[in-house]
Backbone as JSON Lines, residues from 0, in Angstrom:
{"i":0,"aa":"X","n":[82.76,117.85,-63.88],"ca":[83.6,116.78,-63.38],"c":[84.5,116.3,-64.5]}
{"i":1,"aa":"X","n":[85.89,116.12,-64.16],"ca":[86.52,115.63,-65.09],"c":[87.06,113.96,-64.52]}
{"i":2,"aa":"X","n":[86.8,113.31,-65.55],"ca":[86.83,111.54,-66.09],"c":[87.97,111.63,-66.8]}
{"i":3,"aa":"X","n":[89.1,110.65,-66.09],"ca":[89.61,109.28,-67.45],"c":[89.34,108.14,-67.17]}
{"i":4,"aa":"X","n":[89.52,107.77,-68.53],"ca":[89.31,106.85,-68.86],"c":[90.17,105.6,-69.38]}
{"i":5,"aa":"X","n":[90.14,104.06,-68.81],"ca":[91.09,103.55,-69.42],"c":[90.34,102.19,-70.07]}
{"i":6,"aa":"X","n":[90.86,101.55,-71.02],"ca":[90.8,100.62,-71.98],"c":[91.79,99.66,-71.58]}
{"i":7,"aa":"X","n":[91.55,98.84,-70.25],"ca":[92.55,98.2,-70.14],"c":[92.84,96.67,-70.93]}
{"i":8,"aa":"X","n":[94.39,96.68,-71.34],"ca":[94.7,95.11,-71.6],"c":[96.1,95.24,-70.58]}
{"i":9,"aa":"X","n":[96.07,93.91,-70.6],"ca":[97.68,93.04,-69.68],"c":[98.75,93.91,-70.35]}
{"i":10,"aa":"X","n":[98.86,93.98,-71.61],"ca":[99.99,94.41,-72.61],"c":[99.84,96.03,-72.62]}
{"i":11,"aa":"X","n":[98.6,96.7,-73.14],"ca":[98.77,98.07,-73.32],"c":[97.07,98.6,-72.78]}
{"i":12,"aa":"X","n":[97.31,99.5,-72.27],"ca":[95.99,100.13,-71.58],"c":[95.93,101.81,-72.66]}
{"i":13,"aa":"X","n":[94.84,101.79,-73.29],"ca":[94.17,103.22,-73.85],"c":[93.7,104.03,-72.84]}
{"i":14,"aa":"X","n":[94.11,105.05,-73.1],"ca":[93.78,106.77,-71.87],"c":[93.05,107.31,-72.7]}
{"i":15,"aa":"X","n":[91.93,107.67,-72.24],"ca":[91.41,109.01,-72.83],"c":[91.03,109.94,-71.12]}
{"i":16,"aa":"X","n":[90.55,111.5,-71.54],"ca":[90.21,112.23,-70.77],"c":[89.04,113.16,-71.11]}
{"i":17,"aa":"X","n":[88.43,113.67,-70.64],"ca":[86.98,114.59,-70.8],"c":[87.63,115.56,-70.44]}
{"i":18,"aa":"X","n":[87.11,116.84,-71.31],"ca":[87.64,118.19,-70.69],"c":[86.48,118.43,-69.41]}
{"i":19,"aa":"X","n":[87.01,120.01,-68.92],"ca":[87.04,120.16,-67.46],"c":[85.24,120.16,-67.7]}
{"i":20,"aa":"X","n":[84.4,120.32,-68.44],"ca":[82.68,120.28,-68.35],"c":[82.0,119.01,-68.42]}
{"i":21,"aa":"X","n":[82.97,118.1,-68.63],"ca":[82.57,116.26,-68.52],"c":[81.7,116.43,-69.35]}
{"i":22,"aa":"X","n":[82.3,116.91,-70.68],"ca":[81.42,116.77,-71.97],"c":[81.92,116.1,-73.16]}
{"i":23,"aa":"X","n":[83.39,116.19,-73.69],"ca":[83.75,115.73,-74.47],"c":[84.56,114.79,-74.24]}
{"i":24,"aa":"X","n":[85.34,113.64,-74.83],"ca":[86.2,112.95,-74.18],"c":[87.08,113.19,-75.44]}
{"i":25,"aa":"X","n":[88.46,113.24,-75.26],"ca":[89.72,112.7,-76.31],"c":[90.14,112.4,-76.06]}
{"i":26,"aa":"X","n":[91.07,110.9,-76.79],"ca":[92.06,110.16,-76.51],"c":[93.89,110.78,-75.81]}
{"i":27,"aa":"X","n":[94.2,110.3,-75.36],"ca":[95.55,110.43,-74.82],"c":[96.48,109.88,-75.11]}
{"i":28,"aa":"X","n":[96.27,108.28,-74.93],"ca":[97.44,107.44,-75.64],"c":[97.8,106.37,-74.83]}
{"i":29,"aa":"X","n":[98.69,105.84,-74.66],"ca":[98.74,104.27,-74.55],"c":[99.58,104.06,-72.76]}
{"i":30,"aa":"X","n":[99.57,103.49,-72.02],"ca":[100.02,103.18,-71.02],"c":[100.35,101.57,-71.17]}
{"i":31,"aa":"X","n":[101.73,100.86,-71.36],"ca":[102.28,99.83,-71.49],"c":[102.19,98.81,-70.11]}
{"i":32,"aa":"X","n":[102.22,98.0,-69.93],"ca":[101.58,97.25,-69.2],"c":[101.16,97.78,-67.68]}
{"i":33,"aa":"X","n":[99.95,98.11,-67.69],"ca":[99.13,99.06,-66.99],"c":[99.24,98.5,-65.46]}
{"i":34,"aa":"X","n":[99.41,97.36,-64.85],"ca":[99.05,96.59,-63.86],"c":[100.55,96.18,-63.22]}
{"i":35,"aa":"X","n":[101.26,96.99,-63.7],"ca":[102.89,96.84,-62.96],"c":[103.15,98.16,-62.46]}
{"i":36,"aa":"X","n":[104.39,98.1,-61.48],"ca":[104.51,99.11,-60.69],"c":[104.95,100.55,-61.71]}
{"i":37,"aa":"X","n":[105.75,100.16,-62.4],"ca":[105.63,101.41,-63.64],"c":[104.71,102.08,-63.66]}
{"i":38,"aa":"X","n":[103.66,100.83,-64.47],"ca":[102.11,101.85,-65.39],"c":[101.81,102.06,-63.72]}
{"i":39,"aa":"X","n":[101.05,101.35,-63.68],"ca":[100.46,101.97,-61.85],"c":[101.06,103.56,-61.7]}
{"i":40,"aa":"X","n":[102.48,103.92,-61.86],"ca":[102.88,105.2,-61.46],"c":[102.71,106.03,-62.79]}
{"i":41,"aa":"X","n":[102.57,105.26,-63.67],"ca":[102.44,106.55,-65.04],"c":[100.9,107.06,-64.75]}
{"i":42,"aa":"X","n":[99.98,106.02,-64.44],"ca":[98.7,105.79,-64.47],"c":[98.36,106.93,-63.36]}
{"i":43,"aa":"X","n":[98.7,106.99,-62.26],"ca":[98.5,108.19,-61.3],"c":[99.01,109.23,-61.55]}
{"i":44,"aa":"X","n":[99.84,109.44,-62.49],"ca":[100.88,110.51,-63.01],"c":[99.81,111.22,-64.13]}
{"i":45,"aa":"X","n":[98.8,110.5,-64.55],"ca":[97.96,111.2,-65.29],"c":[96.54,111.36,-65.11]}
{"i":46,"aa":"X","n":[96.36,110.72,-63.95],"ca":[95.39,111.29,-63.44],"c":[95.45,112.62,-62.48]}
{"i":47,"aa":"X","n":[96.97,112.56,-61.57],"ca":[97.09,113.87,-61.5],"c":[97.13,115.07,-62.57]}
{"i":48,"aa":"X","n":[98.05,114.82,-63.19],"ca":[98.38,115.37,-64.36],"c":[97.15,116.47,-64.94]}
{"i":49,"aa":"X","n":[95.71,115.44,-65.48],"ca":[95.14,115.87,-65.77],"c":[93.68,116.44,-65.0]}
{"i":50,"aa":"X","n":[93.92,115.96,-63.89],"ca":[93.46,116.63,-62.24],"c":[91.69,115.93,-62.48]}
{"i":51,"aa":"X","n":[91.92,114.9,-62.95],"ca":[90.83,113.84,-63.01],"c":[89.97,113.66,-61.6]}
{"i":52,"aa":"X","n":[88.35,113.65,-61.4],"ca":[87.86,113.68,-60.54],"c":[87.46,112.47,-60.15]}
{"i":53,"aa":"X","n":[87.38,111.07,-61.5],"ca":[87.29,109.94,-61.63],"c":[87.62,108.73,-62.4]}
{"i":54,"aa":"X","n":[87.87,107.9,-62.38],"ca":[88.46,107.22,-63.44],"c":[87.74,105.94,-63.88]}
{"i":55,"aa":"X","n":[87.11,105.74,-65.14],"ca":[86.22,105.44,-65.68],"c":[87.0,103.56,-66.44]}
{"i":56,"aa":"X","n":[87.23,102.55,-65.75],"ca":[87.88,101.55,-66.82],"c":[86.43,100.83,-67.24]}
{"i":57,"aa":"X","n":[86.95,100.72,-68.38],"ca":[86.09,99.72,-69.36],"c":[86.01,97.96,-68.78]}
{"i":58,"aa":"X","n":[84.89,97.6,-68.68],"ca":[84.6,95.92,-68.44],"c":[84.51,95.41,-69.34]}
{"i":59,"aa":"X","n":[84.63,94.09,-69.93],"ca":[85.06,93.9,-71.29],"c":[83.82,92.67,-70.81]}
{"i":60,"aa":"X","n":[83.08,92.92,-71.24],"ca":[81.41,91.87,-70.69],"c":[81.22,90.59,-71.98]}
{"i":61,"aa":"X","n":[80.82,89.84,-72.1],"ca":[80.66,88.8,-73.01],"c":[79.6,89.42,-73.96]}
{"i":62,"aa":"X","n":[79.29,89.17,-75.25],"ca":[77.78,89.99,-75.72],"c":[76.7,89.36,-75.15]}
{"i":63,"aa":"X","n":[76.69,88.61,-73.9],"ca":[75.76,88.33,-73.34],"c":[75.27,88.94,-71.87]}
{"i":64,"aa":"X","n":[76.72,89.8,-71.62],"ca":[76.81,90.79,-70.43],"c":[77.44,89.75,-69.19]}
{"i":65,"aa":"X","n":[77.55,88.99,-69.77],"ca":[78.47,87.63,-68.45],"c":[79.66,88.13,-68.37]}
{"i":66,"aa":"X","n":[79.86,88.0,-67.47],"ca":[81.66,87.89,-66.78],"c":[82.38,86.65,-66.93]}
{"i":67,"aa":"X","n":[83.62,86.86,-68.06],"ca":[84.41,86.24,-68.96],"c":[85.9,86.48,-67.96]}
{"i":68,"aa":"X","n":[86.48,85.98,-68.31],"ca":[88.03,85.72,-67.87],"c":[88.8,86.84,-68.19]}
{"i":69,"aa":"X","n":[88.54,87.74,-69.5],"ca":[88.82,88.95,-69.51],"c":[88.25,90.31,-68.18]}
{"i":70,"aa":"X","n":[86.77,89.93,-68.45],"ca":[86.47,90.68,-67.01],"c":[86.85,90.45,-65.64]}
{"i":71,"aa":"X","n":[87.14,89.33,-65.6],"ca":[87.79,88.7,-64.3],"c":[88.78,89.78,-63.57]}
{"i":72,"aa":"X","n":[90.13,89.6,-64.88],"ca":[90.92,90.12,-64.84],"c":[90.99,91.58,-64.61]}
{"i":73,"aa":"X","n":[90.22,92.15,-65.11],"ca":[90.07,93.44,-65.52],"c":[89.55,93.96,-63.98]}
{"i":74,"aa":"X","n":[88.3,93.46,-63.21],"ca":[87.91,93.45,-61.65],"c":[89.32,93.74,-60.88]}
{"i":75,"aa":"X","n":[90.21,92.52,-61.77],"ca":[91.22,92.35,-60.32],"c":[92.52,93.93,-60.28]}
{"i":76,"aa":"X","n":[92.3,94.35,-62.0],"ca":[93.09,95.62,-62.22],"c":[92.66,96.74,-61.23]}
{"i":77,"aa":"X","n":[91.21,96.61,-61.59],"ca":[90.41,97.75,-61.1],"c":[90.58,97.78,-59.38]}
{"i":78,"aa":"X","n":[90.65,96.67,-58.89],"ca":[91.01,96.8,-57.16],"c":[92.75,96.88,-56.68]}
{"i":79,"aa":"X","n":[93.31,96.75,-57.75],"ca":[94.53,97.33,-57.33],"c":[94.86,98.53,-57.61]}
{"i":80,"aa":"X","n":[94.29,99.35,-58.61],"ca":[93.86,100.75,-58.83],"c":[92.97,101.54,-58.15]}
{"i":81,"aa":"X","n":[92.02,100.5,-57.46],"ca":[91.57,101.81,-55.87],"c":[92.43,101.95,-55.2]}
{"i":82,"aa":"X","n":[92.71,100.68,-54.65],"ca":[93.82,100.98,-53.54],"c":[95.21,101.79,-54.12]}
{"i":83,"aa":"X","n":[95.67,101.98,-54.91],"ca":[97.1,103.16,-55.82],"c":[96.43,104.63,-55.8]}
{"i":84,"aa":"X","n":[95.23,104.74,-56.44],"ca":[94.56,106.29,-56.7],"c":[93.65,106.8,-55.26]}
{"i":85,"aa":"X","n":[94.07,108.26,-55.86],"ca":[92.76,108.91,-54.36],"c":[91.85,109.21,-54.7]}
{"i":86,"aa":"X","n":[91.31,108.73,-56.25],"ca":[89.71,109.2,-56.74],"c":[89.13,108.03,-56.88]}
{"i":87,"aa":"X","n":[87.92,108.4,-57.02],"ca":[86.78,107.18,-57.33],"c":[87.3,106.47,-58.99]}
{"i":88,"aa":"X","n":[87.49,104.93,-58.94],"ca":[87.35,104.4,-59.99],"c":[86.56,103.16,-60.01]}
{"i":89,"aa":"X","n":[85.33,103.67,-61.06],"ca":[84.44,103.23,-61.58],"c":[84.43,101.93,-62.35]}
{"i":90,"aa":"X","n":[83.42,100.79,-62.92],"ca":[83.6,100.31,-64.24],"c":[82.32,100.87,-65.2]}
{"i":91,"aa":"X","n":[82.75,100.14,-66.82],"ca":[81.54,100.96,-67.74],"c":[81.49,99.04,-68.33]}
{"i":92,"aa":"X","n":[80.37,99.15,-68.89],"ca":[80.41,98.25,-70.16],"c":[80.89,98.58,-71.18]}
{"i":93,"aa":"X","n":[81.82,98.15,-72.21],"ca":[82.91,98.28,-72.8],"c":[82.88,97.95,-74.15]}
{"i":94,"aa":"X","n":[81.52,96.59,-74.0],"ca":[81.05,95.86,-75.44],"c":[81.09,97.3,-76.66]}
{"i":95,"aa":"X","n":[81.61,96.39,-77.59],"ca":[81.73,97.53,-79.27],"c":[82.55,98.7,-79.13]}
{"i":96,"aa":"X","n":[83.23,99.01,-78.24],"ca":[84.12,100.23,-77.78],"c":[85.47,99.74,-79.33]}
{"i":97,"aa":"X","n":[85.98,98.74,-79.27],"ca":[86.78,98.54,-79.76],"c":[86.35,98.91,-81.42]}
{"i":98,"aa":"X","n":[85.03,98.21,-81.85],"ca":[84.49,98.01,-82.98],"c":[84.72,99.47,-83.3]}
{"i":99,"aa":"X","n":[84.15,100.58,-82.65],"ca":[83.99,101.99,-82.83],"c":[85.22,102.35,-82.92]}
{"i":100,"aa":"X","n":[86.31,102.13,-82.57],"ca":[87.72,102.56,-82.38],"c":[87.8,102.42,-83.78]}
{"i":101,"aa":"X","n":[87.77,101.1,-84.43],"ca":[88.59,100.37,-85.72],"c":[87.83,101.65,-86.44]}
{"i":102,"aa":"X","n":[86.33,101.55,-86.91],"ca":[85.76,102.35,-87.63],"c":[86.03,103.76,-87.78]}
{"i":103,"aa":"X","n":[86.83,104.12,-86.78],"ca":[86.59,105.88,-86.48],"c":[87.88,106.09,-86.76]}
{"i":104,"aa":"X","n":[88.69,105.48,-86.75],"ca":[90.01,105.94,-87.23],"c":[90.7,107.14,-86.61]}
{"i":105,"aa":"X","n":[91.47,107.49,-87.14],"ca":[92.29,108.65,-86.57],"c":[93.79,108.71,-86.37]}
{"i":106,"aa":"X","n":[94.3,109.69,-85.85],"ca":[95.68,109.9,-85.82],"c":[96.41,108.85,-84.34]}
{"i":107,"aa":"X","n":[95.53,108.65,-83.34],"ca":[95.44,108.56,-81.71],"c":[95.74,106.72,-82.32]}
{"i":108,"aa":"X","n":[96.48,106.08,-81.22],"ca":[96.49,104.84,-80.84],"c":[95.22,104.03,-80.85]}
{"i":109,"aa":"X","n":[94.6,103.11,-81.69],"ca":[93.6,102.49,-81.66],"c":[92.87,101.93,-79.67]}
{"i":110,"aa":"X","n":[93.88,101.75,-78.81],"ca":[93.43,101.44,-77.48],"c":[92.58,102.72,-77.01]}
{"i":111,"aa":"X","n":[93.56,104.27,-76.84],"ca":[93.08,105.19,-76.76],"c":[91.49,105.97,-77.37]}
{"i":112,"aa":"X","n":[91.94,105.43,-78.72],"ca":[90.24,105.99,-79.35],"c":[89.21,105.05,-78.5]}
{"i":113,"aa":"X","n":[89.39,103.54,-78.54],"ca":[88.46,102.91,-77.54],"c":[88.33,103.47,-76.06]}
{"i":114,"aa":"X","n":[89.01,103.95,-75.42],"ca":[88.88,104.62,-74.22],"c":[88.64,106.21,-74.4]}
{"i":115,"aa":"X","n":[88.31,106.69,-75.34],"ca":[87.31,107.82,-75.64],"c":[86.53,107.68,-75.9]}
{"i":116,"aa":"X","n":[85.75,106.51,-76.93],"ca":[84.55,106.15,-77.12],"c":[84.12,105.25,-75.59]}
{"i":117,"aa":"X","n":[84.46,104.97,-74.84],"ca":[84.06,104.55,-73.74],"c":[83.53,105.48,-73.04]}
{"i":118,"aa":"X","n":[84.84,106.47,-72.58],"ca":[84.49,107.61,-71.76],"c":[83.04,108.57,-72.16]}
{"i":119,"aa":"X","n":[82.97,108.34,-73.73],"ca":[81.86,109.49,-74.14],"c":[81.1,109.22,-73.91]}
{"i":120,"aa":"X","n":[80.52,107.57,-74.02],"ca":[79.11,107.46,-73.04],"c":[79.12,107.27,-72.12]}
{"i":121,"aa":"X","n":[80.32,107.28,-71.18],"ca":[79.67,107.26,-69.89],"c":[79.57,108.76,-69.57]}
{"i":122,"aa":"X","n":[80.23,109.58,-70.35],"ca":[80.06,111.2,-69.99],"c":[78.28,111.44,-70.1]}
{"i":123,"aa":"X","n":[78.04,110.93,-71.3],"ca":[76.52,111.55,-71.93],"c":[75.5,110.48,-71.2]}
{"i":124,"aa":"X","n":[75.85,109.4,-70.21],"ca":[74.67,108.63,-69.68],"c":[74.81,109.06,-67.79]}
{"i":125,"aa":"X","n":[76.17,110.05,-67.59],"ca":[76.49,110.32,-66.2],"c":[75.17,111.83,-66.31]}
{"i":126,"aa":"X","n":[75.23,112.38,-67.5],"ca":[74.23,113.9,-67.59],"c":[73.18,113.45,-67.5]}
């Protein structure tokens, strides 16, 4: 099964994708304000694109696992993105995704590495 994955904010949303064995995830890159009719069409443009079977957004949970005003928001992304896409989209817990981004560095957009480190455990807790 192939997963993307997104890292959403209001301002810029991180892509990553799992290759076609829903084993590895790598980043993709940045989708600019994800929740307008634009991103909405870039956003399906790469899930076709990359012939995604599901799409995995990150919940941004309190470290207490409560639903914060960020998650609020993020719910309300995620139901205007069922209704736009024809695949299943999911949520993950999201807590330290970012932390792992900063640490891991790389060439990829800091949003993106967080939406690969997202995607990778939900790849290795979906097996």
């Amino acid at each position: 099964m192939k997963a993307l994955a997104l890292d959403y904010g209001a301002a810029r949303t991180g892509v990553a994708v799992s290759d076609a064995t829903g084993t590895l995830a790598r980043p993709v890159g940045v989708v600019e304000r994800a929740a307008s009719r634009d991103g909405l069409d870039r956003l399906a443009m790469l899930v076709a694109e990359h012939e995604a079977d599901v799409v995995v957004v990150g919940l941004p949970l309190t470290l207490r696992g409560e639903h914060g005003a960020q998650a609020r928001e993020t719910e309300a992304f995620v139901e205007v993105l069922r209704a736009r896409l024809d695949v299943p989209v999911v949520t993950e817990d999201e807590r330290f995704t970012t932390t792992l981004a900063q640490r891991s560095g790389g060439r990829a957009p800091e949003d993106a590495l967080a939406a690969a480190h997202l995607l990778q455990g939900w790849l290795e807790r979906a097996r």
